[in-house]
C-alpha positions as CSV (number, residue, x, y, z in Angstrom):
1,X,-21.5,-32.0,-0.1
2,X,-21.3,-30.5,3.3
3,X,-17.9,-31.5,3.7
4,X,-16.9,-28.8,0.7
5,X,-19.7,-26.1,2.2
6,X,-17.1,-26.4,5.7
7,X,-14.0,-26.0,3.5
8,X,-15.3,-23.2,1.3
9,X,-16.7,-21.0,4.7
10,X,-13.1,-22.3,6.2
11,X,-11.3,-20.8,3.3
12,X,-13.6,-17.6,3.4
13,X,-12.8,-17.3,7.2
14,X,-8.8,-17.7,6.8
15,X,-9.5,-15.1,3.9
16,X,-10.8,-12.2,5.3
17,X,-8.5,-12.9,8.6
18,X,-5.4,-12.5,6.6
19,X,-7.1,-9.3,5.0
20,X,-7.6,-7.7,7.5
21,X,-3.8,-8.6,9.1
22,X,-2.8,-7.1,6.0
23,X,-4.8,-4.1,5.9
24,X,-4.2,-3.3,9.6
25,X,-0.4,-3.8,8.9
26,X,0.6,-1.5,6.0
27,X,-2.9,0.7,5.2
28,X,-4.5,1.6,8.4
29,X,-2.2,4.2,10.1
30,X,-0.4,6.1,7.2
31,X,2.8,8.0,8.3
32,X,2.6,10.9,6.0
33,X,-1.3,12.0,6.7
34,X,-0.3,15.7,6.9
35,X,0.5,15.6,3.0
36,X,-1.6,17.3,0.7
37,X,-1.4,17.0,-3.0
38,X,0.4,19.1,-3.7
39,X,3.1,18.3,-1.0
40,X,2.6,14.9,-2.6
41,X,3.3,16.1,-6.2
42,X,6.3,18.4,-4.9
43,X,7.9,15.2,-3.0
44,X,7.6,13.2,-6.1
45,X,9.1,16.4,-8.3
46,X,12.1,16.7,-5.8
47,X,13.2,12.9,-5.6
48,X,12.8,13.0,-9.6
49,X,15.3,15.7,-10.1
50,X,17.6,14.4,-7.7
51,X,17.4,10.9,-9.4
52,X,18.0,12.6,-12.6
53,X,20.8,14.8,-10.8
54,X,22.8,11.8,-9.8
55,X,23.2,11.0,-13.6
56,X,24.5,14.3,-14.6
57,X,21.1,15.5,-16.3
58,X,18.9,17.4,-15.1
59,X,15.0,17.4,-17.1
């Protein structure tokens, strides 16, 4: 029984490590943090209609 308690907290350890690698990797410095929503929405709007553009049809 205490051999699977040391796995388990083992497991929960490597866990939260690799969480946090992964967090501190690609979600804890954002590039764009000077975006609003509206710069958001309007960055969206723009790639859409050049994606669309590109196909000869514009929505």
């Amino acid at each position: 029984m205490d051999r699977y308690w040391r796995e388990i907290v083992l497991t929960l350890i490597i866990k939260v490590f690799v969480l946090s690698l992964i967090w501190y990797a690609w979600f804890s410095n954002p590039q764009d943090e000077h975006l609003d929503d509206a710069a958001v929405a309007a960055r969206m709007l723009n790639s859409h209609i050049v994606k669309d553009s590109s196909h000869g049809s514009i929505r």
